[in-house]
MIGUKE-494846 format. One record per atom (N, C-alpha, C): residue in one letter; x, y, z. Coordinates in steps of 0.001 Angstrom, whole numbers, plus 500000, padded with zeros to 6 digits. Layout:
<atoms>
aXYZ
...
</atoms>
This chain:
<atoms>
x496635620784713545
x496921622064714202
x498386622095714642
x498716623123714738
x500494623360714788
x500475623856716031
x501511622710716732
x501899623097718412
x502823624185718328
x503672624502717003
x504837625764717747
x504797626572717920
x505178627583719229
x504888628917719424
x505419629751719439
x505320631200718890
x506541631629718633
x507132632185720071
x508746632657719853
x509511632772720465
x509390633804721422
x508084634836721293
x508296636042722083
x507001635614723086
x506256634658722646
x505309634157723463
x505905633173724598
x506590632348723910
x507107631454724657
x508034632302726268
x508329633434725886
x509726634287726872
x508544635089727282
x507457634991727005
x505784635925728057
x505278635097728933
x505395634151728688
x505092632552729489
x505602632151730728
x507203632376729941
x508581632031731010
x508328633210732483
x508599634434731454
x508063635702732613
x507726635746733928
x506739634627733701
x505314634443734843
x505851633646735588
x507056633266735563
x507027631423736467
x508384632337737243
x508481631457738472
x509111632243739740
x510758631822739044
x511762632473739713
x512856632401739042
x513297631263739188
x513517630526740517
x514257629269740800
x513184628163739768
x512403628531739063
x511369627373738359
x512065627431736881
x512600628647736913
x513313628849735442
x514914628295735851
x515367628337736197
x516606627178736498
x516400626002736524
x515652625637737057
x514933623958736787
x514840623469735548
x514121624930734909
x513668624197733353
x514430623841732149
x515800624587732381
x516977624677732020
x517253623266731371
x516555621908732019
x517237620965731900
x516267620449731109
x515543621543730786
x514343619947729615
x515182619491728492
x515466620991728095
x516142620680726452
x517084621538725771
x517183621394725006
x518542621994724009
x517831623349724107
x516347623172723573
x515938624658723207
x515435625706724238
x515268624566725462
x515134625317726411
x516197626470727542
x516986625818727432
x518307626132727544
x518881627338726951
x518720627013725729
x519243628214724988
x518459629066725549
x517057629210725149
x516434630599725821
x516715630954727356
x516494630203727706
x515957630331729677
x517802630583729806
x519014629806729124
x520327630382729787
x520523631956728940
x519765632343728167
x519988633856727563
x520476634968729181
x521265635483729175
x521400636181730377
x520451637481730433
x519951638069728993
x518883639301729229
x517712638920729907
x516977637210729309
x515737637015729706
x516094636603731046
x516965636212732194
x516956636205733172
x517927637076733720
x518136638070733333
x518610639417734109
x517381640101734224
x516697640214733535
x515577641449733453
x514472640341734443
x514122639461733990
x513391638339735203
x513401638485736627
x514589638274737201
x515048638505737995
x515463640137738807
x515523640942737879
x515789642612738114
x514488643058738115
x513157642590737689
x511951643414737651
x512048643487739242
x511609645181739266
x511040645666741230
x511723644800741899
x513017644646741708
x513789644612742837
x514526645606743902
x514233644638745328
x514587645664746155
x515468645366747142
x515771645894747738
x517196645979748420
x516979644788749232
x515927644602749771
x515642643068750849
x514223642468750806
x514041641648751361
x512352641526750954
x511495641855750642
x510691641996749945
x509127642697749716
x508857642808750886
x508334644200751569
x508059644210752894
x506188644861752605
x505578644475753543
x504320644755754078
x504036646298753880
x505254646962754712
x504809648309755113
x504635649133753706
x503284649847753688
x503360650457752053
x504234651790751828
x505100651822752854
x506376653432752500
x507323653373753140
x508011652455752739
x509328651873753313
x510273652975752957
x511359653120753797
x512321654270753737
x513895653419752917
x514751654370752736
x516201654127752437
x517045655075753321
x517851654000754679
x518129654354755493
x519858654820754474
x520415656036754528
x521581655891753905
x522397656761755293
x524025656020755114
x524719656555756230
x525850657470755698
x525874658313755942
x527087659288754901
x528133660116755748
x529196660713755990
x530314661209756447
x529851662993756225
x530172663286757596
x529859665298756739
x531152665440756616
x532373664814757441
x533664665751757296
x534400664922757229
x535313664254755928
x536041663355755485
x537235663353756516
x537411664461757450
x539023664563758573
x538046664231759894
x537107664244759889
x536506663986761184
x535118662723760918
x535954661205760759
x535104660433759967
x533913659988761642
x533966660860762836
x532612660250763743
x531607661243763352
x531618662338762635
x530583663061762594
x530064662495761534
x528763661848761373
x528117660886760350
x526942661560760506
x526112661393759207
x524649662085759770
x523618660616758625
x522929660692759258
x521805659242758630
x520732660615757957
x520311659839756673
x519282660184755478
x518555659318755781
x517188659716755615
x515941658331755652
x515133659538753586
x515792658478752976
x514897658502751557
x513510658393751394
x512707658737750382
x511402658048750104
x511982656836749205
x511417655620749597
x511200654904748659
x511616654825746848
x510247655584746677
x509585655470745506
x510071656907744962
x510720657751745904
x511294658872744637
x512538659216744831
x513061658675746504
x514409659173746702
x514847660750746968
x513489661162747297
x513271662412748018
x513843662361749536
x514678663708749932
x515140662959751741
x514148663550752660
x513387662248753156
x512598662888754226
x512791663271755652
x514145663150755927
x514360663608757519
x515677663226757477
x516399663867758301
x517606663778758554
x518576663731760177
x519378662633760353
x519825663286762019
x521163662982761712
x522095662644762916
x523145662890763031
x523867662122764580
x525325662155764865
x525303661301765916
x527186661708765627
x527951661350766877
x529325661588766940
x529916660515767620
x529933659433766427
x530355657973766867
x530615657360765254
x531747656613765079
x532070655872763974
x531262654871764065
x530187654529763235
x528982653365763579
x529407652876762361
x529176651225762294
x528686650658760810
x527281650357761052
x526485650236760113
x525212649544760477
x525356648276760362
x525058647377761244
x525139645969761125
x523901645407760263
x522399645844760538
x521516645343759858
x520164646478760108
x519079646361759285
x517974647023759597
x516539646056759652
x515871645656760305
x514489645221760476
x513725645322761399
x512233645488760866
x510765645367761798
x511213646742762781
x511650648247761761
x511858649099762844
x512944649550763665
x514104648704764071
x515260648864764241
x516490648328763623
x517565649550763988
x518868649141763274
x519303649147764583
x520715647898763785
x521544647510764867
x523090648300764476
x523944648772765089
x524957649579764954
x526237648768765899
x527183648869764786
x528317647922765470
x529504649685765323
x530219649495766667
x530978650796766605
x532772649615767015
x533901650151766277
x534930649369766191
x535807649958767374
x535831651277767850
x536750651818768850
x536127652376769785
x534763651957770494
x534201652235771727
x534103650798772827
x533801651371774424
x533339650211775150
x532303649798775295
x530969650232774843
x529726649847774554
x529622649670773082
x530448648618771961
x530306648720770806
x529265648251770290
x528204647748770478
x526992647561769808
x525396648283770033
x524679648529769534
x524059649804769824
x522729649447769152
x521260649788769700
x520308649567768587
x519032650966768803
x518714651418767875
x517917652196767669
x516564652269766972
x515579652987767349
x514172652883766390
x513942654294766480
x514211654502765279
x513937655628764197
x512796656564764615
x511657655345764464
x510106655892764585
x510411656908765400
x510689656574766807
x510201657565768134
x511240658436768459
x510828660051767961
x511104661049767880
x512226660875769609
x511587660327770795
x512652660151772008
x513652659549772150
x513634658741771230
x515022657727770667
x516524658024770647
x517330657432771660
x518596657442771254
x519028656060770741
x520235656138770876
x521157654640770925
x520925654136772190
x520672652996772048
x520462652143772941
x521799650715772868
x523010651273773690
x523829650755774024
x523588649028774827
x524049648084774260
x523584646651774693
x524553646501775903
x524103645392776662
x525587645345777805
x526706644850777419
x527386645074777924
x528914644309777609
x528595642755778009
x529252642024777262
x529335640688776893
x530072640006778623
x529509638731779079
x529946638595780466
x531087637613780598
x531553637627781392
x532899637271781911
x532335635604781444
x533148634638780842
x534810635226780752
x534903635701779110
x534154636092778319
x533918636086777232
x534369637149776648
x534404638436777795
x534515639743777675
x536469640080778086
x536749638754778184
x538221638986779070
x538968637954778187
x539085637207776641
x539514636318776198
x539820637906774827
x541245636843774764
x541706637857773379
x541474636880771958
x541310638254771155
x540214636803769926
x540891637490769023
x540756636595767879
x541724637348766679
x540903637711765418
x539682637160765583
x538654638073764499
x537160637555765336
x536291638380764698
x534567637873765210
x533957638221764250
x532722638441764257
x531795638647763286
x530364638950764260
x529671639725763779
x528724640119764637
x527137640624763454
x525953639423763672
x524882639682762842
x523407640331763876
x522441640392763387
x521456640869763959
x520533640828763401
x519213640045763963
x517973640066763035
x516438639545763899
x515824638966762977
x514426639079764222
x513607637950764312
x513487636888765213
x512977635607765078
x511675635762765388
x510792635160764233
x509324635499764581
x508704635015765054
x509566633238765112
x509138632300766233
x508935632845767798
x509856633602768505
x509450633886769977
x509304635382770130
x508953635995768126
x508788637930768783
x509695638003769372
x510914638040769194
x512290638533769831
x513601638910768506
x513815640207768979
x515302640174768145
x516532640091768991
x517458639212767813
x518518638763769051
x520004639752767992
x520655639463768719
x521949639794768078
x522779637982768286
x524096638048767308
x524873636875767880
x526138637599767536
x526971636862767777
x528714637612767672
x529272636360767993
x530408635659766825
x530922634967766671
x532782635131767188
x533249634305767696
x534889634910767551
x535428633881767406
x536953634351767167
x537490633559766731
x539002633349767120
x539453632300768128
x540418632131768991
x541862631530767793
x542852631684768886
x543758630972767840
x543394629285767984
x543020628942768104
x542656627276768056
x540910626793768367
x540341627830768816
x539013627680769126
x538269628624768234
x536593628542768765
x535518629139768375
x534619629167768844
x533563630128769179
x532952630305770116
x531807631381769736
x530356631154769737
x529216631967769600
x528422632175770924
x528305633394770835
x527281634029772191
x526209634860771201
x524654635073772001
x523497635139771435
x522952636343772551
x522961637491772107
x522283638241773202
x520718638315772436
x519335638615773273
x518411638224772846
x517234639492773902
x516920640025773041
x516115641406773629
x514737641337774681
x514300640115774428
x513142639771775522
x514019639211776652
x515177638934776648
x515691638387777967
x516763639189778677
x517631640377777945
x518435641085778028
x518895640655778123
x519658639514778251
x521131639109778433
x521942638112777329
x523040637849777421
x523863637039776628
x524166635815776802
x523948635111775906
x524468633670776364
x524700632486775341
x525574631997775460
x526645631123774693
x525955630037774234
x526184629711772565
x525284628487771806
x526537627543771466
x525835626409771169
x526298625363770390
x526229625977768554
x527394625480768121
x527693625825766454
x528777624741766285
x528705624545765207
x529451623828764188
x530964624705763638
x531463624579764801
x532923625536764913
x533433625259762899
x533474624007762589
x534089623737761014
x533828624772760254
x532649625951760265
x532409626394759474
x532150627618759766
x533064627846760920
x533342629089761022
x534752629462761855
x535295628880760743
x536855629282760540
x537598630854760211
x536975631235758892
x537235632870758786
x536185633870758522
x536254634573759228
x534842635564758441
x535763637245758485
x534879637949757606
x535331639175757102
x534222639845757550
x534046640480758972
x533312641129759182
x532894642809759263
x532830643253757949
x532686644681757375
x531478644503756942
x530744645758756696
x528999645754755967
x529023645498754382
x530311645352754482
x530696645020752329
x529921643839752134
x530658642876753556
x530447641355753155
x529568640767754185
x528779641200754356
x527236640876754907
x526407641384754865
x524956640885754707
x523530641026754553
x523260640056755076
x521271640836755324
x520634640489755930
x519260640008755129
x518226638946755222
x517195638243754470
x516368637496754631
x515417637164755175
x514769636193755022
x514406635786756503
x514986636565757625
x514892636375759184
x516427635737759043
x517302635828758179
x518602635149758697
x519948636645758068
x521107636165759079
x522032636968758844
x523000636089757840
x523624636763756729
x525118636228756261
x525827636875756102
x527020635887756178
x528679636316756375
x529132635911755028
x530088636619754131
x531204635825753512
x532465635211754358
x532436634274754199
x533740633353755048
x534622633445753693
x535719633716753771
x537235633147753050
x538473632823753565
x539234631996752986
x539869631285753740
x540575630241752448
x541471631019752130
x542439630299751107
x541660629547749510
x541222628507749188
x540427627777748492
x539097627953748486
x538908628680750529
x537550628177750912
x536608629158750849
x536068629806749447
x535113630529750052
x533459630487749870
x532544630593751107
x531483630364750968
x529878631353752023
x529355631287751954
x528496632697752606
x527856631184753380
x528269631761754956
x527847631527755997
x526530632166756546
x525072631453756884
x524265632276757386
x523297631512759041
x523078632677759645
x522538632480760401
x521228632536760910
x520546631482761339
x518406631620761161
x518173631910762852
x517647632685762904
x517350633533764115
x516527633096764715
x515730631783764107
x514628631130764860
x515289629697765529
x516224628772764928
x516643627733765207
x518088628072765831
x518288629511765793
x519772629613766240
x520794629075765567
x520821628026764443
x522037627365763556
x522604628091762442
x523672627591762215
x524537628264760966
x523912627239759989
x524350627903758626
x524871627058756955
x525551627830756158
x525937626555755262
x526725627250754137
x526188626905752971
x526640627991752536
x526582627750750807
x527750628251749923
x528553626945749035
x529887627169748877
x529193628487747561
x530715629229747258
x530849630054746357
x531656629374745145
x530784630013743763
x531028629565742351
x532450628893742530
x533124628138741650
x534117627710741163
x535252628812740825
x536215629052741443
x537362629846740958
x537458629746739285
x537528628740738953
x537280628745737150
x536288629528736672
x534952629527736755
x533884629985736709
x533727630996737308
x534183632212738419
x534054633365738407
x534743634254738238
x536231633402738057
x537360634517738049
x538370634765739079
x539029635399739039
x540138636159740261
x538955637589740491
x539226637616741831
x538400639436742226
x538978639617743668
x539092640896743652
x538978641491745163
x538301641346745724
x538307640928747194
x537268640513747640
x536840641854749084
x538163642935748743
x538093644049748928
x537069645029748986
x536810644892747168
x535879645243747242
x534357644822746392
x534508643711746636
x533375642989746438
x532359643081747692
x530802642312747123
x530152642897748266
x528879642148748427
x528417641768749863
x527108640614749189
x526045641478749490
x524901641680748724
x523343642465748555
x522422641649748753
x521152642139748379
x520089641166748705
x519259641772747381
x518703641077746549
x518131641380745165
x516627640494745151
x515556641600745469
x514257640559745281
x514188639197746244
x514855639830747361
x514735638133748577
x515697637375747982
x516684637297747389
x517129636444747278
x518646637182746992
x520125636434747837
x521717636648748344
x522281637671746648
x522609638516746383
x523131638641745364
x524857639026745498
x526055638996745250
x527363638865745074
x527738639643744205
x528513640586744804
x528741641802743296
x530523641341743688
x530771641108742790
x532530640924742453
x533194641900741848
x534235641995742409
x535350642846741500
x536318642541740820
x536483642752739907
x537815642243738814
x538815643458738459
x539632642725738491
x540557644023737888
x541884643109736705
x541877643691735660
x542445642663734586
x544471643221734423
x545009642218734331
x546156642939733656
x546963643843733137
x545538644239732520
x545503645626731910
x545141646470732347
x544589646673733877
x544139647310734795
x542658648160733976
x542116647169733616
x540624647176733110
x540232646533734294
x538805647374735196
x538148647129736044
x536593647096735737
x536082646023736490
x534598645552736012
x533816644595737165
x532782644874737330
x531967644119738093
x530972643168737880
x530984642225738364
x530243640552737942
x529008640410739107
x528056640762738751
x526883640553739460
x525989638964739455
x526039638207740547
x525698636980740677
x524879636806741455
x523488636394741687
x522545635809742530
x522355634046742834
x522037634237743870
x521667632795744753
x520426632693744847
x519858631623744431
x518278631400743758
x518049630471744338
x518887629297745133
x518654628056746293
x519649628044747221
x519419628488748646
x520439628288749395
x521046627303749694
x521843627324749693
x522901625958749952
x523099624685748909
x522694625660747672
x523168624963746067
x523986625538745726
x525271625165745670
x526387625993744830
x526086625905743431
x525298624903742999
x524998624954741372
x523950626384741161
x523267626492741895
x522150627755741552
x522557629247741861
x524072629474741631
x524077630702741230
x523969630779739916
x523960631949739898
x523774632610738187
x524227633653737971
x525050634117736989
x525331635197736834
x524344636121736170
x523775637221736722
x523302638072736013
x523891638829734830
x524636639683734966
x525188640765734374
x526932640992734914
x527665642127734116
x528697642716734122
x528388644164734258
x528749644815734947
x528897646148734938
x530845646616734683
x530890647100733723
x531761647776733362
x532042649280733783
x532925649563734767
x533068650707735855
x533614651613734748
x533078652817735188
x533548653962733863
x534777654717735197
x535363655433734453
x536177656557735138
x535962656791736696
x534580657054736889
x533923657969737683
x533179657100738552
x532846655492738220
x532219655012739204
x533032654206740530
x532523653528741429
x533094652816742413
x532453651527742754
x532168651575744117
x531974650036744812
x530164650172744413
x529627649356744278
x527972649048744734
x527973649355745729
x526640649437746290
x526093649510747903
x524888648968747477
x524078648499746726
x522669647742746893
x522181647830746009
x521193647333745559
x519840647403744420
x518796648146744890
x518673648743743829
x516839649890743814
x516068649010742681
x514665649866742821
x513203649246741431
x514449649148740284
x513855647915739827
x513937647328738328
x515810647333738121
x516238646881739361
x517669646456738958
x518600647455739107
x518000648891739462
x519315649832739428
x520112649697740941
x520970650099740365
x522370650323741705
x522608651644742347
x522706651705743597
x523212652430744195
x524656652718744282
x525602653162744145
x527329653170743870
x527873654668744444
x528745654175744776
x529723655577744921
x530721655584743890
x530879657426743493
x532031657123742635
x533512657799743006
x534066658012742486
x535548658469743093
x535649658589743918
x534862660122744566
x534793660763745457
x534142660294746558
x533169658999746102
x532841658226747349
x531175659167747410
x530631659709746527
x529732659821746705
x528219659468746082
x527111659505746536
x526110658262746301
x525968658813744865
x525761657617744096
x525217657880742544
x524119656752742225
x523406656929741351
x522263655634741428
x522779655365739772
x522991653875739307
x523432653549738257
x522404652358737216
x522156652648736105
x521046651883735409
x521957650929734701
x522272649347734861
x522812648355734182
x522440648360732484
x521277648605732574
x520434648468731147
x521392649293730153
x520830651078730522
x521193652249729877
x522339652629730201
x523260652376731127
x524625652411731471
x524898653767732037
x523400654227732552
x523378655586732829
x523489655903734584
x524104657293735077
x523755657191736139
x523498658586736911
x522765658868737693
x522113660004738237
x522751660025739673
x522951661606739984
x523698662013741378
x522871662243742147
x523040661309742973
x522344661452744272
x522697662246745847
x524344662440745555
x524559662723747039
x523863664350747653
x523420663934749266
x522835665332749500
x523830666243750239
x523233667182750163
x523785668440750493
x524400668345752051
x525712668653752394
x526385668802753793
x526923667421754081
x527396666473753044
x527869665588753415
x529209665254752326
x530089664471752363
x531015664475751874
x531479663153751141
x530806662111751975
x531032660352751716
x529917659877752333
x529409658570751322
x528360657839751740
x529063656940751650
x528359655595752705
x529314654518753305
x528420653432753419
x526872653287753574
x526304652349753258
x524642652795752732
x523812652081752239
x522505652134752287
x521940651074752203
x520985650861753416
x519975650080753806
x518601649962753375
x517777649319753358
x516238649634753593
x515494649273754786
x514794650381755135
x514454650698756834
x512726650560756413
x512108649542757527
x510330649586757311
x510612650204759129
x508971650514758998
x508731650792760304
x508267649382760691
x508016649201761870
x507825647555763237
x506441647726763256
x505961646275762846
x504333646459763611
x504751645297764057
x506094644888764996
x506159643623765703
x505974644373767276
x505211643827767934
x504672644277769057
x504855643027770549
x504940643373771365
x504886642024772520
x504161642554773745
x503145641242774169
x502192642087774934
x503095641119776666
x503928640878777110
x504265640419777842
x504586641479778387
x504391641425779973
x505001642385780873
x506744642546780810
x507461643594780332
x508547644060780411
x508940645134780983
x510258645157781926
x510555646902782072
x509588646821783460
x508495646017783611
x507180647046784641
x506590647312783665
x505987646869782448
x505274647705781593
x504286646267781112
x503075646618781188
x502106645537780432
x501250646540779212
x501124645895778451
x500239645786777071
x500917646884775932
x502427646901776003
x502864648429775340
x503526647039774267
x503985647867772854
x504934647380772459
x506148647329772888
x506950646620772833
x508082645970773988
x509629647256773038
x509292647152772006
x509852648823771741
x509970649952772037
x508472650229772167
x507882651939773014
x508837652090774372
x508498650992774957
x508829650343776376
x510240650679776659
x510985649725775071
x512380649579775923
x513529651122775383
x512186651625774939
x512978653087774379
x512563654320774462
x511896653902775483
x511104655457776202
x511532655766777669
x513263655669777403
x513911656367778361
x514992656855777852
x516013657911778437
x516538658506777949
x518196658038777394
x518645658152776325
x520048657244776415
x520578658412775461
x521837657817774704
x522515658758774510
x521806659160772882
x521397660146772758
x520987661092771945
x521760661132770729
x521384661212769512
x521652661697768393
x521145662755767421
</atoms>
């Protein structure tokens, strides 16, 4: 009886096995290799129902998108909440504050604002009474030291049902992390491994959120590598970035890190000699293996397109083009469909927003048996 099988069986087989198992296998053999390093059979592997961040629970998860109405008046911003599954807009608000979104989970976004005195801000969508919920200012002496860059993540430890924020800075000779933390209201200063957090670039280009942890791209001459933070143990890591040989020269301008199917993805920018521009899409399949990136794909920018902003089902992109406005782009068919809505002018990020069934039955506020959400946002703050 004849063991060989053919080739389209063998890549129906592969299909089934989780991605980081197909990097592994890489190493049986010559022939394995060849197939499993084919970049279609692990672009499309890897691109099936992918989504902007984890597979989440909730069965009608939204697409939180943040867009500009008046390109001369960049605080008037108004937030889109998408369907899912058709990209229909199901509700719409608005707010008169230059916000970035720092992150979205279990129900709330966190909002970092660059030229106010309450710059960090968190909100839940759900409840129609909802404003911004302005955090306190950071306490002496922390709030009175001049710093020459920071970085600021946000996410949700499931170990103590608490979401914390952290904010990193960065002195001319020092370094220094503080942890504000929502079941305790207040702020307060951790131990970190200052070595490895030397530079960070803190814009929504070059961070995402995954897995209960925040990351940063750090660069820094030779050094660049995505710094992340686990919300349950409070510690940093790294994971260095590809080989300068191996990915190229890019802007790191406007390059941008995503999240593809749970797992870090790296969209790069190139721009050639010839002022031919193109984008190098790369995923992280083991954290803190610099060998286990992979390059997916190239996207070749036409006339009309721009930066990424994230992954939708089965690998497509979200992008702005010239004009900075949302377009959804198919890698496959090289095709792309206009998305931007009506009364807005520039889109600037898109997220994916679930609603919270994280709940805490501890007395807070004066309040026993409520969710510690309802609670801490069923009073009145500043309105949007």
């Amino acid at each position: 009886m004849s063991t060989y099988l053919p080739e389209d069986v063998v890549e129906k087989i592969l299909s089934c096995l989780p991605s980081k198992s197909l990097i592994r296998f890489r190493c049986i053999s010559k022939a394995c290799l060849a197939l499993i390093g084919n970049p279609d059979l692990l672009s499309k592997k890897l691109l099936n129902n992918s989504i902007l961040t984890t597979k989440s629970e909730d069965p009608s998860p939204s697409l939180l998108v943040a867009e500009v109405a008046d390109k001369s008046n960049p605080t008037k911003q108004i937030y889109s909440f998408l369907s899912y599954d058709t990209l229909n807009c199901e509700s719409r608000t608005h707010h008169d504050h230059d916000l970035d979104i720092v992150a979205s989970c279990h129900g709330l976004v966190c909002f970092y604002e660059y030229y106010g005195e309450n710059d960090l801000y968190l909100w839940n969508p759900a409840m129609s009474s909802s404003g911004l919920k302005a955090l306190p200012p950071l306490p002496r002496p922390y709030s009175t030291r001049h710093v020459d860059s920071f970085a600021v993540g946000f996410g949700f430890d499931p170990r103590s049902n608490d979401f914390k924020v952290v904010r990193v800075f960065n002195e001319s000779y020092s370094q220094y992390v503080v942890l504000y933390s929502l079941n305790s209201g207040s702020w307060r200063e951790i131990k970190a491994d200052v070595n490895m957090l030397r530079r960070f670039h803190p814009t929504s280009r070059t961070t995402t959120y995954v897995n209960e942890m925040f990351f940063w791209w750090m660069s820094e001459k030779n050094d660049n590598r995505i710094v992340g933070f686990d919300f349950s143990d409070e510690v940093f890591s790294t994971t260095p970035l590809p080989d300068a040989n191996v990915v190229g020269n890019y802007d790191l301008w406007w390059s941008a890190l995503n999240v593809l199917n749970g797992s870090i993805a790296m969209t790069l920018f190139h721009c050639t000699k010839e002022r031919k521009m193109y984008y190098d899409i790369w995923v992280l399949l083991e954290l803190g293996v610099k060998e286990s990136w992979t390059k997916l794909f190239t996207i070749k920018p036409s006339s009309h397109l721009g930066r990424p902003l994230g992954f939708w089902k089965n690998g497509e992109l979200f992008m702005v083009n010239i004009e900075r406005q949302l377009v959804l782009y198919d890698p496959f068919t090289h095709t792309t469909k206009n998305l931007q809505l009506d009364g807005t002018t520039e889109t600037r990020q898109v997220v994916l927003y679930t609603q919270s069934s994280v709940t805490n039955k501890r007395k807070i506020l004066g309040y026993e048996r409520k969710s510690f959400l309802e609670v801490w946002f069923n009073v009145p703050f500043l309105f949007i």
